[in-house]
C-alpha positions in Angstrom: 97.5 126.9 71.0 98.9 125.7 67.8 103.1 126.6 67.4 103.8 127.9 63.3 106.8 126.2 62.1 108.8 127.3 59.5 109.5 125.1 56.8 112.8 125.5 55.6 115.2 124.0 52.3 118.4 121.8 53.4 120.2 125.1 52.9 118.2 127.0 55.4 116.1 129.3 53.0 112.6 129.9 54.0 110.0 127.9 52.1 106.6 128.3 53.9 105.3 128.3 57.4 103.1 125.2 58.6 102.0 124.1 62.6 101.8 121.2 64.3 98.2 120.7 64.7 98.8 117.3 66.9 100.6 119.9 69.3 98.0 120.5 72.8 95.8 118.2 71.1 95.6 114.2 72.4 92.7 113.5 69.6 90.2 113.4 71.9 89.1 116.5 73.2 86.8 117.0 70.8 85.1 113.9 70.7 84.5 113.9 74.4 83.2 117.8 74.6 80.8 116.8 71.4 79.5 113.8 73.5 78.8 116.3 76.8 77.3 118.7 74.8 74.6 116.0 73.7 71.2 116.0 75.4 71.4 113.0 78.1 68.9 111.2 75.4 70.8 112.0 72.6 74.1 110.6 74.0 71.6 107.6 74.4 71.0 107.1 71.1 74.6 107.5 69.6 75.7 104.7 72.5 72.6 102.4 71.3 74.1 103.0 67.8 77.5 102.7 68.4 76.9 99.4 70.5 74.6 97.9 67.7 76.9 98.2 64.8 79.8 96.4 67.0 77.9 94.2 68.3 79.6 91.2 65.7 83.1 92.6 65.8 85.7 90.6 67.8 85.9 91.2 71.3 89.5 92.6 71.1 88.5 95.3 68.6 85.5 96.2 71.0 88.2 96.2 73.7 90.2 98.9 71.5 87.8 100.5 70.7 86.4 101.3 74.6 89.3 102.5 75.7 89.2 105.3 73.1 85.8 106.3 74.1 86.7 106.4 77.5 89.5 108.5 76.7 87.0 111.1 75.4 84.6 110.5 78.1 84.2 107.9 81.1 79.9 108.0 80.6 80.4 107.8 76.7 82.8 104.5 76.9 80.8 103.2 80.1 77.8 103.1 78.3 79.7 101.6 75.4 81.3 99.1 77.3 77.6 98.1 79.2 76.3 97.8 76.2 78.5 94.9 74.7 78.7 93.6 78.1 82.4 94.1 78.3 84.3 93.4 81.5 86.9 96.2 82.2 89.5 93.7 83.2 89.1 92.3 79.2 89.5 96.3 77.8 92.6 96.8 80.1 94.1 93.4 79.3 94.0 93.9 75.1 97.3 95.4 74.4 97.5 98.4 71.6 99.2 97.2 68.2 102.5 98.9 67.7 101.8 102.6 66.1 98.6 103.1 67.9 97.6 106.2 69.9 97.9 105.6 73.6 
């Protein structure tokens, strides 16, 4: 559940209330329970489409990007990772930039 925050001025005065919507949320949840909720041919397709349209980016952008589709779901970055005939040991070696969700 998202905590409200309330935004004050440098003197303390209430200005507004805001919440932390990164809070109970490690951006991707929802990816991953979109992908399950795909028929088993329909999670096909997107993989087929996904591996297609990075099939000429470098292999250490593939690598990046693997890892955050396994994050959302082992099958959905599997399939991704088959598909560009990625070893594992190349997606765990590629370190994250600086800045980068982990």
């Amino acid at each position: 559940m998202n905590e409200r925050k309330t935004i004050t001025t440098a003197a303390g005065a209430p200005v507004g209330d805001s919440y932390d919507h990164h809070q109970g949320n490690d951006d991707f949840i929802q990816a991953g329970d979109l992908f399950r909720l795909l028929a088993p041919d329909a999670q096909q397709r997107l993989i087929h489409n996904i591996v297609m349209s990075m099939k000429g980016v470098p292999r250490e952008i593939q690598a990046r990007q693997i890892r955050h589709f396994l994050k959302a779901d082992v099958r959905y970055g599997c399939g991704i990772m088959d598909g560009l005939c990625c070893e594992p040991k190349t997606v765990q070696e590629i370190e994250e930039p600086e800045g980068v969700l982990k």
